[in-house]
MIDOLO-608745 format. One record per residue: y, x, z of N, C-alpha, C in turn. Coordinates in steps of 0.1 Angstrom, whole numbers, plus 5000, padded with zeros to 4 digits. Example, Ala and Ser with C-alpha at 12.3 -4.5 7.8 and 13.67 -1.06 7.14 Angstrom:
<tinus>
TINU   n_c2   n_c1   n_c3   ca_c2   ca_c1   ca_c3   c_c2   c_c1   c_c3
TINU   4943   5132   5078    4955    5123    5078   4967   5132   5078
TINU   4978   5128   5071    4989    5137    5071   5000   5129   5079
</tinus>
This chain:
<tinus>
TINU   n_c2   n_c1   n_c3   ca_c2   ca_c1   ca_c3   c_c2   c_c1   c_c3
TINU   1994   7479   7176    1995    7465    7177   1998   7461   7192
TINU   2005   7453   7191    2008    7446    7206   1999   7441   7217
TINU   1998   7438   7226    1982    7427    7231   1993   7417   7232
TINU   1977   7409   7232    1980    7393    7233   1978   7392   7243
TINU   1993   7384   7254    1989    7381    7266   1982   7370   7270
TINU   1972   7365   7276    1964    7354    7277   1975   7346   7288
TINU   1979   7331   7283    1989    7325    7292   1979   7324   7309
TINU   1986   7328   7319    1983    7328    7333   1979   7309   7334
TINU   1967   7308   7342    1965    7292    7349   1966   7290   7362
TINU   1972   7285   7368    1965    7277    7383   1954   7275   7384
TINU   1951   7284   7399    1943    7287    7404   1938   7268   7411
TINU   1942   7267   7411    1946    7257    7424   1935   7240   7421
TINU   1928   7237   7427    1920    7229    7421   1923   7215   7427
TINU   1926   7204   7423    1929    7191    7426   1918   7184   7432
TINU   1917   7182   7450    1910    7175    7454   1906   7158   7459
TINU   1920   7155   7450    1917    7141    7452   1911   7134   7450
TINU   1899   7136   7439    1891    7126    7437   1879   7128   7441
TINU   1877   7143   7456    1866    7146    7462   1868   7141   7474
TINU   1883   7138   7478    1889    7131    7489   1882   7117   7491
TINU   1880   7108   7475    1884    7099    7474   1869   7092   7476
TINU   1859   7099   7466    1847    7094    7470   1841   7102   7482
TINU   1848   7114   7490    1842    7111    7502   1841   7099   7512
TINU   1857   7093   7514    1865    7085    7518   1851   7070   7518
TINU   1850   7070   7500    1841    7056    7499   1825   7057   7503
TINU   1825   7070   7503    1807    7068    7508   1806   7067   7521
TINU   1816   7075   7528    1820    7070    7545   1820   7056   7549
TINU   1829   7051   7543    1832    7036    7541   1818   7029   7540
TINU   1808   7033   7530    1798    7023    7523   1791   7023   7538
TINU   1785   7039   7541    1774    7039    7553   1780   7030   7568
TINU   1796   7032   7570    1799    7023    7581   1794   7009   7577
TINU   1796   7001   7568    1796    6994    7567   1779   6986   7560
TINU   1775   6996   7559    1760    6991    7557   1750   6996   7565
TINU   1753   7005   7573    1745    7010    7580   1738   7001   7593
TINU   1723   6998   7600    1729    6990    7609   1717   6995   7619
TINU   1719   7000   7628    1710    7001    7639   1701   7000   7642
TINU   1687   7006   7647    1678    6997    7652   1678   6993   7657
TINU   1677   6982   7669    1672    6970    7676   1667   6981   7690
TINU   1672   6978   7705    1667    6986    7710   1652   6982   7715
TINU   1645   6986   7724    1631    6981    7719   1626   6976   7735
TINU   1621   6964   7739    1622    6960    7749   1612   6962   7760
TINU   1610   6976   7753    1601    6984    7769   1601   6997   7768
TINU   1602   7006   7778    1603    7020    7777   1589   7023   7781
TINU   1582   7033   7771    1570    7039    7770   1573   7055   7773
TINU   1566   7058   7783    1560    7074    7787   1549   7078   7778
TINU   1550   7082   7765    1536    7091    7760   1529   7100   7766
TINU   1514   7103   7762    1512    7112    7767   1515   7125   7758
TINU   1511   7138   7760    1512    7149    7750   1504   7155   7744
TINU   1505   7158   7741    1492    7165    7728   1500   7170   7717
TINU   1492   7183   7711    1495    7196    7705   1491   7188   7688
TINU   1492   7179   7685    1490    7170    7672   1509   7173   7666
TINU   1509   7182   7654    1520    7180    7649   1523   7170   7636
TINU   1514   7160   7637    1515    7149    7621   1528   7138   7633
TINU   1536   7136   7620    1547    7126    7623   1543   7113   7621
TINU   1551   7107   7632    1548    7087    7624   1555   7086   7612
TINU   1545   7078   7604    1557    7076    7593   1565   7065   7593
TINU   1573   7067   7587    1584    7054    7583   1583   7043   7579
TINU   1572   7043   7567    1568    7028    7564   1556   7024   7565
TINU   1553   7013   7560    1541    7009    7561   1531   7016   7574
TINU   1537   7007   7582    1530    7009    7598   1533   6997   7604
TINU   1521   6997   7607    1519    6984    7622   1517   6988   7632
TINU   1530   6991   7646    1530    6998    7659   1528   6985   7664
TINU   1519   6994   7674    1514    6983    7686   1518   6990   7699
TINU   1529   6983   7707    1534    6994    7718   1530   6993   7731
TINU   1523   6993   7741    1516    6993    7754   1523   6994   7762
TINU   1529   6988   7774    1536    6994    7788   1529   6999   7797
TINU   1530   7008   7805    1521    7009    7818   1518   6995   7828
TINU   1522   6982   7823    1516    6970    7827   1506   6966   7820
TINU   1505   6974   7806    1493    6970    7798   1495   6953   7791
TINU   1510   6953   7786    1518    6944    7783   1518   6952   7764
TINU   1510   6944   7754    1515    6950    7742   1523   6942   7734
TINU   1527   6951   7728    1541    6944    7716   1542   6950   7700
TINU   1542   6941   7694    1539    6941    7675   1556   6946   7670
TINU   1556   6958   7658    1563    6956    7650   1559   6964   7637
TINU   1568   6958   7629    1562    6961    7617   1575   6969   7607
TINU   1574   6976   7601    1588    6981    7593   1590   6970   7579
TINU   1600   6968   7576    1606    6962    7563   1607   6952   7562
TINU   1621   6947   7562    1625    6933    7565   1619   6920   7555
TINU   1617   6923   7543    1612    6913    7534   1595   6915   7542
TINU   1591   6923   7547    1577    6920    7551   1576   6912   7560
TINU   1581   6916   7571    1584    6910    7586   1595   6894   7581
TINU   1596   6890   7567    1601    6876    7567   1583   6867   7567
TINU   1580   6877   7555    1567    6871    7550   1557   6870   7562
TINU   1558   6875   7571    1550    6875    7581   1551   6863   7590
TINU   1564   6863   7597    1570    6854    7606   1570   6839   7598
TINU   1571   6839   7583    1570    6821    7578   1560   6823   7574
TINU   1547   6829   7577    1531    6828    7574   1530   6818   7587
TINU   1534   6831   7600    1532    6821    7608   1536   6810   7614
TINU   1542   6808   7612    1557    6790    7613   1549   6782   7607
TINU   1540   6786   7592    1532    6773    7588   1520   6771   7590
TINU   1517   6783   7594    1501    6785    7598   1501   6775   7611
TINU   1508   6783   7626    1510    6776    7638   1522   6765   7641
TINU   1527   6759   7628    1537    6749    7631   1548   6748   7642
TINU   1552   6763   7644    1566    6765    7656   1576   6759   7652
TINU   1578   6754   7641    1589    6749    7640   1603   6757   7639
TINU   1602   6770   7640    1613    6779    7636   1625   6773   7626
TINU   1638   6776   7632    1646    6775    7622   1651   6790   7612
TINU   1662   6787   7607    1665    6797    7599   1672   6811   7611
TINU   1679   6805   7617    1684    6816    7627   1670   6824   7637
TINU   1660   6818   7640    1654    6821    7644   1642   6831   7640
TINU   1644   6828   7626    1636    6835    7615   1643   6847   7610
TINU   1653   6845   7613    1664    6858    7609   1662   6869   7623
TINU   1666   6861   7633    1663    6870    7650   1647   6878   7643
TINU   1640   6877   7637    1627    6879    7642   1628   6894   7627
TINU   1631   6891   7619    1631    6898    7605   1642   6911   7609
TINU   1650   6911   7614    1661    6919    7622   1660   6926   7634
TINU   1646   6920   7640    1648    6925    7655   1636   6932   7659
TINU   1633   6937   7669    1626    6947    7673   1612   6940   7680
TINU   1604   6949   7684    1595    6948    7688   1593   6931   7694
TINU   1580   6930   7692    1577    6915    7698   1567   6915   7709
TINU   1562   6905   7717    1558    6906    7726   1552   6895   7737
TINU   1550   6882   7728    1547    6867    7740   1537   6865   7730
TINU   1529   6855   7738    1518    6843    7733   1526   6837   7720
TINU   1521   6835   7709    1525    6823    7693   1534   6814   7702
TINU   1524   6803   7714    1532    6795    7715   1544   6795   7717
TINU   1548   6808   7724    1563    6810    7733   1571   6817   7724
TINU   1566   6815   7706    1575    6826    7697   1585   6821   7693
TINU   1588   6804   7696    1603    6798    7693   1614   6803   7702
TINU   1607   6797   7714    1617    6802    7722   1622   6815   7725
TINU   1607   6823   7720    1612    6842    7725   1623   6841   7714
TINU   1619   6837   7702    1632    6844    7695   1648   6834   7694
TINU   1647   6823   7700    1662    6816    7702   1664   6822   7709
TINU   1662   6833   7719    1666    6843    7734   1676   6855   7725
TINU   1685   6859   7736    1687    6874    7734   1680   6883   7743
TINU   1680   6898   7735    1665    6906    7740   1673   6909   7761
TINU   1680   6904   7761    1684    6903    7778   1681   6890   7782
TINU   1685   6878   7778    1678    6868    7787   1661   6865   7781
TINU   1658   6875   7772    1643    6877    7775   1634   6882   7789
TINU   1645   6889   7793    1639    6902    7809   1641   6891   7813
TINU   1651   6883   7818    1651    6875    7825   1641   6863   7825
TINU   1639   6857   7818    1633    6840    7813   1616   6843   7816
TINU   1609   6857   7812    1596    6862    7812   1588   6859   7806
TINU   1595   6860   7796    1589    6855    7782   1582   6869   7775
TINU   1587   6878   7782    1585    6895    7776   1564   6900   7785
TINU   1555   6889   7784    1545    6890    7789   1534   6900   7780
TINU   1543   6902   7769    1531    6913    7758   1521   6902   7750
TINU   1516   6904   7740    1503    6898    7735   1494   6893   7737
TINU   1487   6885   7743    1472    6888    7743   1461   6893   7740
TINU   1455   6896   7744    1442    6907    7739   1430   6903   7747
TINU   1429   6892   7760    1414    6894    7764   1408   6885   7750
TINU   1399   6887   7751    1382    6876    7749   1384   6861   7740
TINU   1392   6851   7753    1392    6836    7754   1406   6838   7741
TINU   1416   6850   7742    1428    6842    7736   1434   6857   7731
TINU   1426   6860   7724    1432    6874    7712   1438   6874   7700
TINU   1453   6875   7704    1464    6870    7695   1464   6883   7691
TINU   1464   6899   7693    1463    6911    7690   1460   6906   7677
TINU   1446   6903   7674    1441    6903    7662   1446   6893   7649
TINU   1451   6882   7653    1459    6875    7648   1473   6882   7637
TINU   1479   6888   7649    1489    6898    7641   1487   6909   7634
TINU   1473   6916   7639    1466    6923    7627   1466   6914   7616
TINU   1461   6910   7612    1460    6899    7601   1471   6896   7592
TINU   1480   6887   7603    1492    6883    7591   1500   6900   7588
TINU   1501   6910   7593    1505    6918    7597   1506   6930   7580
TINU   1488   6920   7579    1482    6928    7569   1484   6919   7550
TINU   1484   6904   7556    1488    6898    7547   1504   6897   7546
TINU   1513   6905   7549    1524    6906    7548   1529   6919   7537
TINU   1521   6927   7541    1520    6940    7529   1516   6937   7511
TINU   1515   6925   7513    1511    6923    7497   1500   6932   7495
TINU   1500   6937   7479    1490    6945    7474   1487   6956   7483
TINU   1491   6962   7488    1499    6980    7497   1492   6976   7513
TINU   1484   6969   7514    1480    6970    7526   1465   6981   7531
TINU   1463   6986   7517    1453    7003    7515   1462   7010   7521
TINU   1475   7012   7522    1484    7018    7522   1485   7021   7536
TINU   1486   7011   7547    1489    7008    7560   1481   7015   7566
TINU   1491   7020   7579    1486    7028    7588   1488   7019   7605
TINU   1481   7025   7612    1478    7014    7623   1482   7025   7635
TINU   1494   7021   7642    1499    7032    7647   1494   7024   7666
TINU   1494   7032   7676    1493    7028    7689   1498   7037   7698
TINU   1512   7033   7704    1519    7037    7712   1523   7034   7724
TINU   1510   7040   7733    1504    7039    7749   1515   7042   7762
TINU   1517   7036   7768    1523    7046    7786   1509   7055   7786
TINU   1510   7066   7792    1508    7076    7798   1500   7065   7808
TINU   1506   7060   7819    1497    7051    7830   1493   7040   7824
TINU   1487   7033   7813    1484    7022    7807   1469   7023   7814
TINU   1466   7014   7821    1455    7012    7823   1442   7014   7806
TINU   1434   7018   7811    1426    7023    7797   1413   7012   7795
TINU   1412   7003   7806    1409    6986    7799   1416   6981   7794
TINU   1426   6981   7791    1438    6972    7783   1434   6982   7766
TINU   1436   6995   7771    1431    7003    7756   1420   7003   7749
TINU   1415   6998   7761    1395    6997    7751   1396   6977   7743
TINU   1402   6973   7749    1403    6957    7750   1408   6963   7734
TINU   1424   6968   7731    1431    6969    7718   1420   6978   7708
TINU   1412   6988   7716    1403    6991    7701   1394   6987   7697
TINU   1387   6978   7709    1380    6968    7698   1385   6959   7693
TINU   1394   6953   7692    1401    6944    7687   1400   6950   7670
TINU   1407   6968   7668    1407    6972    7655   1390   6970   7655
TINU   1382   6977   7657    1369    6978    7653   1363   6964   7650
TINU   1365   6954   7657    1362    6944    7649   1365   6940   7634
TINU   1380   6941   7636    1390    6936    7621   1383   6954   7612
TINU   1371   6961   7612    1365    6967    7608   1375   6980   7607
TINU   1388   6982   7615    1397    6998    7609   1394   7001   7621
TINU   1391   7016   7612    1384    7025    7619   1394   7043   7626
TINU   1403   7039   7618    1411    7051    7613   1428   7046   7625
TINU   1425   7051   7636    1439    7045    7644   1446   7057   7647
TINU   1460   7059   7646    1471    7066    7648   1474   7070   7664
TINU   1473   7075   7673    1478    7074    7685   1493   7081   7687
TINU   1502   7077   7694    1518    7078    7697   1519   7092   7705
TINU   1521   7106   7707    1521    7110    7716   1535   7121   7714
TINU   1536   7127   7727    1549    7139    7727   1542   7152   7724
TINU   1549   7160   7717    1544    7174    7712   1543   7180   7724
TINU   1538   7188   7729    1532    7197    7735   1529   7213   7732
TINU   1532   7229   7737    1525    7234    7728   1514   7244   7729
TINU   1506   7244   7723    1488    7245    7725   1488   7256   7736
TINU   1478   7249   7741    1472    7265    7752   1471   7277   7747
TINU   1474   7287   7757    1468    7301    7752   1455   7303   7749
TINU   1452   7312   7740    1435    7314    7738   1428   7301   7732
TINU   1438   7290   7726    1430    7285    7717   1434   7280   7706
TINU   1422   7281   7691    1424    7281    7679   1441   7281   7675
TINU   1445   7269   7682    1455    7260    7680   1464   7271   7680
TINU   1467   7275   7693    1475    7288    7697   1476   7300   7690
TINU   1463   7302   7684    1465    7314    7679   1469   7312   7662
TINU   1465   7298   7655    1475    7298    7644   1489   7299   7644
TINU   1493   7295   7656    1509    7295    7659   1515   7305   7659
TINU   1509   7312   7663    1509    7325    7669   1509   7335   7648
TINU   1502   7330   7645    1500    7339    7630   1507   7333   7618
TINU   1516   7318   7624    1522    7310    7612   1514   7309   7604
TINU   1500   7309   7611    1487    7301    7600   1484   7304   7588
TINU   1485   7324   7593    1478    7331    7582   1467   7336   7589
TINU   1460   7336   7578    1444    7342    7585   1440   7351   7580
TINU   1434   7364   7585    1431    7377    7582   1424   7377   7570
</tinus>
């Protein structure tokens, strides 16, 4: 009997339509993608051999300068609306809509309530200029810190079990400005605070070291 020859195919595979939705998912991320906000103070951490990451959501950073100048942000834009028109009705700033948008969009914050119209009709450069960028308060007579705890917390809806309380120090931050910020949490009763730091890696000859050292197997 004869064989049956099996008709030969192309090899050859058509990439157009891998071209095509490459092409649009490039397209989507330009176009939706949008930056963070840069953040209107540069912080020196200290270091420490702590390898747990900040997380992404549900966090309330509190960021310190070595002027001992602190500044609020919060992640997720629908939270940080609910926050900002808590406070417009609570403290009657009178915020408009642009102004409510600057604040939902933008980065770290950092003045007295009363100066929160004007900080946010500013751009974050004629902020350095104007001196409006004076950080929070936190003594005694006028502890706004705790304030933004608060709406911070009534912005989380149900998910505020959830919330982690992050604190992101200068290295030179005076450490009365840091005892001022943890009682402020130990009052509002949390007990459990996150500190900001650069990895580091462990001394020799201790525990730390020697898991590293064994990829954290143990005899």
């Amino acid at each position: 009997m004869p064989k049956v020859k099996m008709p030969r195919k192309s090899t050859s595979v058509d990439m157009t339509a891998m071209c095509d939705v490459a092409f649009l998912l490039l397209t989507f991320f330009m176009l939706a993608t949008k930056f963070k906000p840069d953040e209107p103070v540069t912080v020196v951490t200290p270091s420490s051999i702590n390898t747990t990451l900040l997380p992404d959501s549900d966090v309330l950073l509190f960021t310190v300068d070595k002027d001992g100048r602190v500044f609020f942000s919060m992640d997720g834009q629908p939270k940080r609306r609910k926050l900002i028109e808590d406070l417009n009705t609570q403290f009657k700033l009178g915020l408009d809509d642009k102004e409510v948008q600057n604040f939902v969009v933008g980065a770290s914050v950092g003045t007295p309530i009363k100066n929160l119209k004007q900080y946010l009709s500013e751009t974050p450069e004629q902020r350095k200029h104007s001196g409006l960028d004076t950080g929070i308060p936190t003594d005694s007579a006028n502890n706004e810190l705790a304030t933004w705890i608060e709406y911070g917390m009534a912005a989380q809806g149900g998910n505020f079990n959830k919330l982690k309380y992050c604190i992101k120090a200068d290295n030179a931050t005076p450490y009365p400005k840091i005892k001022e910020i943890l009682d402020t949490f130990k009052k509002k009763h949390i007990q459990k605070l996150n500190l900001v730091t650069n990895l580091e890696a462990p001394p020799p000859g201790t525990a730390a070291y020697e898991e590293m050292q064994t990829g954290g197997k143990k005899d």
